[in-house]
C-alpha positions as CSV (number, residue, x, y, z in Angstrom):
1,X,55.6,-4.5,-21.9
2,X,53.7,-7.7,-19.8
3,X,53.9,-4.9,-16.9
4,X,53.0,-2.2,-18.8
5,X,49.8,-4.1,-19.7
6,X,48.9,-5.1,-16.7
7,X,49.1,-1.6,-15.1
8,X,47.2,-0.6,-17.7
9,X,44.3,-2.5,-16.9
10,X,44.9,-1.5,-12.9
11,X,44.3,2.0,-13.7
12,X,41.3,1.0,-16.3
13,X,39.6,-1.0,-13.8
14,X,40.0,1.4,-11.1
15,X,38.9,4.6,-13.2
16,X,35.7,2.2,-13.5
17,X,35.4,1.4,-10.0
18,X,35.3,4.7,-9.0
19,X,33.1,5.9,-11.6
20,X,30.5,3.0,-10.2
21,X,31.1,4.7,-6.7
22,X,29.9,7.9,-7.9
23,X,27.0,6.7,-9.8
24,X,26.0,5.1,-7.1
25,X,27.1,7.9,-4.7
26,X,25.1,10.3,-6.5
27,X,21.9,8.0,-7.0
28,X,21.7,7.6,-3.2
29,X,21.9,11.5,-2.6
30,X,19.6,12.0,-5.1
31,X,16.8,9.4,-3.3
32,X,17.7,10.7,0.0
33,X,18.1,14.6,-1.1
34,X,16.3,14.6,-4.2
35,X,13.3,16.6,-2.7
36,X,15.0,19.2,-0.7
37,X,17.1,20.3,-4.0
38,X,13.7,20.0,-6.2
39,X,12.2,22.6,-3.6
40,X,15.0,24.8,-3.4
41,X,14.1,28.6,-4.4
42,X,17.4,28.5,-6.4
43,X,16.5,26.2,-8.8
44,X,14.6,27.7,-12.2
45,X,12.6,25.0,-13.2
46,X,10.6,26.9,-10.1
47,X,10.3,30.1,-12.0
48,X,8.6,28.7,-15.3
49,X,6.4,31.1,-16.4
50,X,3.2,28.5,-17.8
51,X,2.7,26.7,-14.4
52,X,0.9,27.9,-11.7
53,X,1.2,26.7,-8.4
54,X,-1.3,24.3,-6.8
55,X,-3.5,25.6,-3.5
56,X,-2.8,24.9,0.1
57,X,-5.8,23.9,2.4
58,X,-5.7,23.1,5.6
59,X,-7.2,19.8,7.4
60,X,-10.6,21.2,6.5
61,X,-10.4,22.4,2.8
62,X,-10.2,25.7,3.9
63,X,-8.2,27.9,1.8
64,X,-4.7,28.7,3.0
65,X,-2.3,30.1,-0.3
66,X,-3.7,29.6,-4.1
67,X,-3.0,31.0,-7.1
68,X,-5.7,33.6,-9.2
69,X,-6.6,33.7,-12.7
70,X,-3.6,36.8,-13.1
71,X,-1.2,34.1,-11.8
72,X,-0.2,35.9,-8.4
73,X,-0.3,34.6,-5.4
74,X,-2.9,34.4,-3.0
75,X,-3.3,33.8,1.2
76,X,-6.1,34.1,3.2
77,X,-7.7,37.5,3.6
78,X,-7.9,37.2,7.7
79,X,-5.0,39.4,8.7
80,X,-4.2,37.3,12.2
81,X,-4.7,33.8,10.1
82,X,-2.1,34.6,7.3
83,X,0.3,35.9,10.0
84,X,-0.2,32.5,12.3
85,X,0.1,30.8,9.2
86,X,3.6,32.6,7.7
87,X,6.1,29.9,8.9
88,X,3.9,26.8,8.3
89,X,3.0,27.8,5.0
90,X,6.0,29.9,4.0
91,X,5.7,32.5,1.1
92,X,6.8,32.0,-2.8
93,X,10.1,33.9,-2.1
94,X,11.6,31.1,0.0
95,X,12.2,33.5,3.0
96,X,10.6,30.7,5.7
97,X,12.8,28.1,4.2
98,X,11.0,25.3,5.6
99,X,7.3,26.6,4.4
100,X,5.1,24.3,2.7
101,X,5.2,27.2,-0.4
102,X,9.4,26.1,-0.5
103,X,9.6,22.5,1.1
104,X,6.6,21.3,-1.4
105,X,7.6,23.3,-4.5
106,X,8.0,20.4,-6.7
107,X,4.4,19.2,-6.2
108,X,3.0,22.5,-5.5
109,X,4.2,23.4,-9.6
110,X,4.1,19.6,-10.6
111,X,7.9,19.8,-12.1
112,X,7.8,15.8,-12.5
113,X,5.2,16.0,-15.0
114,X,6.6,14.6,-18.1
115,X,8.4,16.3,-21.3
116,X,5.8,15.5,-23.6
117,X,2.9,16.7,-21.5
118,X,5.0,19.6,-20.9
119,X,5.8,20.0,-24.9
120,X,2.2,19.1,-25.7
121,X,0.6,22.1,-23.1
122,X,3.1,24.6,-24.3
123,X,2.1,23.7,-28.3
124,X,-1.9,23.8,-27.0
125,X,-0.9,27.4,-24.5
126,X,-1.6,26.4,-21.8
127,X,-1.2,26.8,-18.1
128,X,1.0,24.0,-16.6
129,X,-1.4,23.2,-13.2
130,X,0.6,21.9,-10.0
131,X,-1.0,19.5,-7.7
132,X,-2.6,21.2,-4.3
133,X,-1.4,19.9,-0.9
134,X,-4.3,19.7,1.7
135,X,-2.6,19.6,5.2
136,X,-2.6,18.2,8.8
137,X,-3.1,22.0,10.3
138,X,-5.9,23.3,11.4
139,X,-6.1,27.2,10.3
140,X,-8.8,28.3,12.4
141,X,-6.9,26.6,15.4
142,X,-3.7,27.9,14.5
143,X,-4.9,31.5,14.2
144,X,-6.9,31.2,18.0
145,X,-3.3,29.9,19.7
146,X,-1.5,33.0,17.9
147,X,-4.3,35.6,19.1
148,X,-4.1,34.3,22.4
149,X,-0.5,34.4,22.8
150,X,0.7,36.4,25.8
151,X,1.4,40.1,24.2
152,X,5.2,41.0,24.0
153,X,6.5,38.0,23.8
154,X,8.2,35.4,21.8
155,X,7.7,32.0,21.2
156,X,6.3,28.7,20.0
157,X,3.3,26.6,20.2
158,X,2.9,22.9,18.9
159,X,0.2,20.8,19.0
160,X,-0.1,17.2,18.0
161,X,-2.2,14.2,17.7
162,X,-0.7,11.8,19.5
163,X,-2.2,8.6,18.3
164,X,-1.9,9.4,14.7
165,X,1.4,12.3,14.6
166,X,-0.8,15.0,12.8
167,X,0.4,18.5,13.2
168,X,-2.6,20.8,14.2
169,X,-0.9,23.8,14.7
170,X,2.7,25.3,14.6
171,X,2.5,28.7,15.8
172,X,5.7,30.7,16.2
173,X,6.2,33.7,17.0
174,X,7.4,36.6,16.1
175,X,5.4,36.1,12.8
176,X,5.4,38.1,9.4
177,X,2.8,39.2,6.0
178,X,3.9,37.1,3.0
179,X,2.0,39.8,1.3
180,X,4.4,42.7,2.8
181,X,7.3,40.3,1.5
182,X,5.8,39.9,-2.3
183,X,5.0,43.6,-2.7
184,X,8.6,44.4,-1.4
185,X,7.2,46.5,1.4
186,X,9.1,48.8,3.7
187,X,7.2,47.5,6.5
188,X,9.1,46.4,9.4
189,X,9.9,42.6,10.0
190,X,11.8,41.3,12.8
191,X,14.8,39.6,11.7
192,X,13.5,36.0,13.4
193,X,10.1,36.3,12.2
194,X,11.2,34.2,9.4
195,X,12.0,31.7,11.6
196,X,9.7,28.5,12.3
197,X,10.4,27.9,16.1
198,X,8.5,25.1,16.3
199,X,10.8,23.0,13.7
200,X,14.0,25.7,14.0
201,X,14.1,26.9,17.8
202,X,16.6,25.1,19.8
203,X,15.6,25.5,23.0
204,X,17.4,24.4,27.0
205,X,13.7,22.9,28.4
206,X,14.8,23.1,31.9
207,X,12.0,21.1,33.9
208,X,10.1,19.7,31.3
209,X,12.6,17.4,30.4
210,X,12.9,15.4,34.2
211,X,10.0,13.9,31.7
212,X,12.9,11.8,30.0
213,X,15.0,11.7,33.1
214,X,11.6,9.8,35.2
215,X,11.4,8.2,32.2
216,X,15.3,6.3,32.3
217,X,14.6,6.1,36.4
218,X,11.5,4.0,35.9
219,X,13.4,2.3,32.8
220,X,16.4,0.9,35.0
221,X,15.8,0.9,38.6
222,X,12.0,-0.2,39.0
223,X,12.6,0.5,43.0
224,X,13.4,4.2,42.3
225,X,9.4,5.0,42.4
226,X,9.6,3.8,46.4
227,X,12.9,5.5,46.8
228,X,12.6,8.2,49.5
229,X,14.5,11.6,48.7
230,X,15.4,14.4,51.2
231,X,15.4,18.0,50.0
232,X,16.4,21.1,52.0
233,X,16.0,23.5,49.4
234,X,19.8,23.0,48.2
235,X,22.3,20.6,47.1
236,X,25.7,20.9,47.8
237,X,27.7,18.7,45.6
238,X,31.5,18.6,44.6
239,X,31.9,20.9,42.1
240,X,28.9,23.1,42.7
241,X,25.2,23.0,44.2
242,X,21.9,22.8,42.5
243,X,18.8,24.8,44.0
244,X,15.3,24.4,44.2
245,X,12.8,27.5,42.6
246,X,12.5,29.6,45.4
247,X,15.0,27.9,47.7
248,X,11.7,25.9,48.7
249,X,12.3,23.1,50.9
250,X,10.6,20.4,50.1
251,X,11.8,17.4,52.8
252,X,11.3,13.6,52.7
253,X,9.6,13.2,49.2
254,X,8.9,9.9,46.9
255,X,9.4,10.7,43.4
256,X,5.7,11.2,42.4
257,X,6.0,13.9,44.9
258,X,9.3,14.9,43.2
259,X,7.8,15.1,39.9
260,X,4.7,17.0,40.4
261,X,6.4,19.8,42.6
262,X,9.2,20.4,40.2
263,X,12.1,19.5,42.7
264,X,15.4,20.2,41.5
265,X,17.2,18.6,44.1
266,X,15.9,15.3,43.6
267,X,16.2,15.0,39.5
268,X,19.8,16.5,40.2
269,X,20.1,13.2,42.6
270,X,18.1,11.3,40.4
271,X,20.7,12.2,37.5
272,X,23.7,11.6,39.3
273,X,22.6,7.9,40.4
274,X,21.5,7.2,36.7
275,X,24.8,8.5,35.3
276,X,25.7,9.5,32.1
277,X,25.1,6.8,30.2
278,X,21.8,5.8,31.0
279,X,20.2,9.3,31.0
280,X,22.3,9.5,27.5
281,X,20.9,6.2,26.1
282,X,17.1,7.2,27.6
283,X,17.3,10.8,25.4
284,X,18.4,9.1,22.8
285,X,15.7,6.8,22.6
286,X,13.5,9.6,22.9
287,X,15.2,11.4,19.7
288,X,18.0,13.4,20.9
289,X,21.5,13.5,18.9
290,X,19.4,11.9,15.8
291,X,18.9,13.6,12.8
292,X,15.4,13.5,11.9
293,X,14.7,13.2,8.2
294,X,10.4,13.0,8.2
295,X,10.4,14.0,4.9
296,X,7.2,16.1,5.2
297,X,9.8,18.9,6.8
298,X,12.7,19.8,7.8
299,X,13.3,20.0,11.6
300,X,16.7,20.8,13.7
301,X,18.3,18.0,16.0
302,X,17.7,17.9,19.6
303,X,21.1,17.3,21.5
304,X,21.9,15.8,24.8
305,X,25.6,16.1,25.6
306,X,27.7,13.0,24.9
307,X,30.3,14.2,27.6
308,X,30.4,16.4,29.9
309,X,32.7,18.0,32.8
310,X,32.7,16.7,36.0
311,X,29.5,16.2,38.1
312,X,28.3,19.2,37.4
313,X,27.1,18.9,34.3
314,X,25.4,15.8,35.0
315,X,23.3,16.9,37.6
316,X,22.3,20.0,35.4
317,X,21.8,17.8,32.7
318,X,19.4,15.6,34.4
319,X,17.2,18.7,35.0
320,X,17.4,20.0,31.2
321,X,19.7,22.7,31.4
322,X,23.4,22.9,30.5
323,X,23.8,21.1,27.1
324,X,20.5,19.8,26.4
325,X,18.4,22.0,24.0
326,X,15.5,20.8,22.3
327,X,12.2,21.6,19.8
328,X,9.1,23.0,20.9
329,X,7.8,19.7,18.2
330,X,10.2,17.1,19.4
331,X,9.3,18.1,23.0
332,X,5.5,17.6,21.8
333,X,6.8,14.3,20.4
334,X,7.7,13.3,23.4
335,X,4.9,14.0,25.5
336,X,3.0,12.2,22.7
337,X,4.8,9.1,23.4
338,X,3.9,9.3,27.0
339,X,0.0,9.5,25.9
340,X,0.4,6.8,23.3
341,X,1.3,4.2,25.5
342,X,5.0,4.8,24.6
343,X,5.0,4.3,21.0
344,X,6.4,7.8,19.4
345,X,4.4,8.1,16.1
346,X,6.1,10.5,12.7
347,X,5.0,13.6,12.9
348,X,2.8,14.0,9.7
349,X,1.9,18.1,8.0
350,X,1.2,16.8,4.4
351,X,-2.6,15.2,4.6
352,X,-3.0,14.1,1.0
353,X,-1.8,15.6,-2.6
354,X,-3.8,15.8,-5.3
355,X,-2.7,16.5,-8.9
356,X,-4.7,18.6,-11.3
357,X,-6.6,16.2,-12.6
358,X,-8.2,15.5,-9.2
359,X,-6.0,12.3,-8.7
360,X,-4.4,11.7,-4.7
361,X,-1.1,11.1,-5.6
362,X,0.3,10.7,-1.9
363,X,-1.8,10.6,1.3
364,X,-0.7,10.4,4.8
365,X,-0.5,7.3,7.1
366,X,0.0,7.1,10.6
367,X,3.1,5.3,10.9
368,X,5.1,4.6,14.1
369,X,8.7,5.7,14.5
370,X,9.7,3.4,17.7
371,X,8.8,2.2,20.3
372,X,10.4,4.0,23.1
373,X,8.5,2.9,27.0
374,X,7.1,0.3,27.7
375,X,3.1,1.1,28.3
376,X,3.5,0.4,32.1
377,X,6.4,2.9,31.7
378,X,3.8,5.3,29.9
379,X,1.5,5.0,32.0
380,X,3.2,5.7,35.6
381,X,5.0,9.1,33.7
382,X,1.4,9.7,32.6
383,X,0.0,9.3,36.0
384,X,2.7,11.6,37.5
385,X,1.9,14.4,34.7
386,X,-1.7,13.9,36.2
387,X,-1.1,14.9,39.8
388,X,1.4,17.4,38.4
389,X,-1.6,19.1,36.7
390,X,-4.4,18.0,39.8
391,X,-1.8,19.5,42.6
392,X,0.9,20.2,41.3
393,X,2.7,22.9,39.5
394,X,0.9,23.0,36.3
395,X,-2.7,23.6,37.7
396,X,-3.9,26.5,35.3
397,X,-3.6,23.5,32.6
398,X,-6.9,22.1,33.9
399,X,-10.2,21.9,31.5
400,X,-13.4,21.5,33.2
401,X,-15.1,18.1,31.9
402,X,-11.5,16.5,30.6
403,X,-8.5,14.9,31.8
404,X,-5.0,16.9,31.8
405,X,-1.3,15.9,32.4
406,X,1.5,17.9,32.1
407,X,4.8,19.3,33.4
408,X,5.7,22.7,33.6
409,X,9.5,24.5,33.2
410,X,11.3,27.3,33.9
411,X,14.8,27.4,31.5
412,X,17.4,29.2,32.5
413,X,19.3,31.2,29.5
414,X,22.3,32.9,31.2
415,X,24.3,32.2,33.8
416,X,24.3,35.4,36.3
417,X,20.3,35.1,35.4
418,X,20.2,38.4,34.0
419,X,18.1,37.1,31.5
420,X,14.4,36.0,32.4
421,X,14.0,32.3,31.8
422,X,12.0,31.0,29.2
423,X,8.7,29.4,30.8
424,X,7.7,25.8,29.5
425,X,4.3,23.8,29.9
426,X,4.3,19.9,27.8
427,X,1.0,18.1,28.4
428,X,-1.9,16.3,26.8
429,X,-5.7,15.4,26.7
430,X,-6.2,12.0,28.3
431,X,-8.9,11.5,25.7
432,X,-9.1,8.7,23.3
433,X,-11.5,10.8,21.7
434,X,-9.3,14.2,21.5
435,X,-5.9,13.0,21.7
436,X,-4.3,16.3,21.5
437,X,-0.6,17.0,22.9
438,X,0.5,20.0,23.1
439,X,4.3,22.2,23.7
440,X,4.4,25.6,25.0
441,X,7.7,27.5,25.0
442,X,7.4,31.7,25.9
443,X,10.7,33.1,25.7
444,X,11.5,35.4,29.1
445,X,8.5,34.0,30.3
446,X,9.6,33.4,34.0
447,X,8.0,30.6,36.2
448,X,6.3,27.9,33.8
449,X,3.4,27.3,36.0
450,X,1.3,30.2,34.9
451,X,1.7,31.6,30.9
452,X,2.2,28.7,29.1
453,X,0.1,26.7,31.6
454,X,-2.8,29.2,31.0
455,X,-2.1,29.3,27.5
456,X,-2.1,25.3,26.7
457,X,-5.2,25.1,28.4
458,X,-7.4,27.4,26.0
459,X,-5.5,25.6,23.1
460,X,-6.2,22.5,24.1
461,X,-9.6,23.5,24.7
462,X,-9.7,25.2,21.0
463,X,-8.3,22.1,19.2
464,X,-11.3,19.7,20.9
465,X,-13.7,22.4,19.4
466,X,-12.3,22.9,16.5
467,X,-11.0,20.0,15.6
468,X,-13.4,17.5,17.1
């Protein structure tokens, strides 16, 4: 019977245990995930019929989505705007899932008001008000970079503060009408339209990423930037060869040289005498393999391959193809950090929120995420991006009156290159007082030094207008 007893009690105080685990299971999946199931378009506290969503203006005040006095829906009435604005702002059927319209639900319709204010407006009839969110984009900007956008294609545009991690734009394209999408339209949308590419599009950034692989040279070998390199056009290694654009031969080259002429040869080199590790642990550092959680969005994980098969796809690696796929906003994050003196700051959308009553209830910070260079590090990557951009491959990125660096790339996306490559350009203003970074990504693009180049340049020069 003693025995019985004392199993007894086991079981007791293990049923207990584990119900403390789930408790406290559940509250930490509720802190950490609490705001993602709040804003899902499944759940019917969204659909109440007495509360009426809050507006959306951009950095401005200018109107971007707001509710009229017959409760529907409302974006702004410039055709191109609303269209450059679809992903960013999303639409009140959820279909751009991370949309400030789904991923702010709960504070656009104010569902954390309490049950007796709730009780007491029902009992008076009224309308249940949501809080409005004013954000970090500019809508004017956003709207230029999408009419300017090279006709046919695809693609993504990101542009960023670097000292304080403001979004200014997100433009993605193909884009869609969230009005054709409310009035069930039989107009034709493009199954990726929905699609944010900026947050979403996972992306192999070919040359723009030697960025992080100067950036774990400098990091480790300090004698690298003296280091002479040889490049015939070719590499033969065991395993395979790597290849220059063009088969151009570029000789006896330092790695400034290297850099701002886009030679594949030497980051292939450069790669191979890092190794895996390093490179890894540098990517890393910048953000790759980490699961972002910013809490203002939702954005996919960059990778960088923990492994890979024989030489070959180290070399590769070390000039952004194989494995490595990235963001057209991490890869602005990263040539953020380069401007800000190597600290990576948290990309920020949401500028303030303010309840019905006229009260901010959350306001944006510039926070820090890491340090990732140190600012001598910075600022010899940053001095490379400026030749690249004086003499270099990314010339078309220049603006009269300002300072530009950047890197251009071309990404391969098959291997038989059937397929076009997709053409890069990452830079930034070197302007304390307009210190704007910017990614371009145009899919089937072809060489990077002339699109996205071209294109980075009139939105840089749009967001010191616009923006100030």
């Amino acid at each position: 019977m003693k025995e019985l007893r004392r199993n007894m009690r086991f079981v007791g105080m293990l049923v207990v245990l584990m119900f403390i685990g789930l408790a406290a299971w559940f509250a930490m999946t509720v802190y950490t995930q609490g705001s993602i199931w709040a804003s899902d378009v499944h759940n019917t506290r969204l659909s109440a019929s007495n509360t009426l969503r809050g507006d959306i203006t951009d950095r401005h005040g200018n109107l971007l989505a707001t509710t009229a006095e017959d409760g529907s829906r409302q974006y702004t009435q410039n055709t191109q705007a609303r269209r450059a604005l679809s992903q960013t702002v999303g639409d009140i059927a959820g279909m751009s899932g991370v949309g400030v319209e789904t991923f702010y639900s709960s504070e656009l319709m104010d569902i954390s008001t309490s049950l007796i204010d709730r009780l007491s407006e029902l009992f008076h009839g009224a309308d249940h008000i949501g809080s409005s969110i004013q954000l970090t984009i500019d809508g004017r900007l956003q709207a230029y970079i999408s009419s300017q956008f090279p006709q046919g294609y695809e693609g993504a545009v990101c542009v960023v503060n670097y000292r304080t991690g403001e979004i200014l734009s997100m433009v993605s394209l193909p884009d869609y009408d969230p009005y054709e999408i409310m009035a069930r339209s039989d107009a034709e949308v493009q199954d990726t339209a929905f699609l944010n590419r900026c947050l979403q599009g996972l992306y192999t950034p070919g040359s723009v990423f030697k960025i992080v692989t100067l950036a774990s040279a400098i990091n480790n070998d300090p004698n690298v930037i003296d280091q002479p390199f040889t490049c015939s056009g070719t590499w033969e290694y065991q395993g395979g060869r790597i290849v220059c654009a063009g088969n151009a031969a570029h000789g006896t080259l330092d790695l400034k040289s290297a850099f701002k002429k886009s030679c594949n040869v030497t980051f292939g080199k450069l790669a191979y005498q890092l190794g895996l590790e390093r490179l890894r642990a540098t990517a890393e550092q910048f953000g790759f393999n980490e699961n972002f959680k910013f809490g203002d969005f939702v954005v996919y994980n960059s990778s960088f391959p923990k492994s890979v098969s024989g030489m070959s796809g180290l070399v590769w690696a070390g000039i952004g193809q194989g494995q490595v796929l990235v963001t057209p906003l991490h890869m602005a994050m990263i040539t953020a950090t380069v401007a800000n003196r190597g600290v990576m700051m948290k990309p920020m959308l949401a500028q303030k929120i303010t309840n019905a009553l006229g009260a901010v209830t959350a306001a944006g910070q510039p926070t820090p995420y890491r340090q990732v260079l140190s600012e001598s590090a910075a600022s010899k990557i940053a001095e490379y991006m400026y030749e690249t951009v004086q003499s270099g491959t990314a010339t078309r990125a220049k603006i009269k009156n300002y300072t530009v660096c950047g890197k251009t790339g071309s990404a391969e996306v098959s291997d038989d290159k059937s397929v076009e490559t997709n053409a890069w350009f990452t830079g930034f203003v070197y302007d304390d007082a307009h210190p704007y970074a910017i990614s371009v990504v145009i899919e089937g693009g072809g060489a990077g030094a002339r699109m996205p180049s071209e294109l980075a340049a009139k939105a840089l020069r749009a967001a010191i207008e616009y923006v100030g």
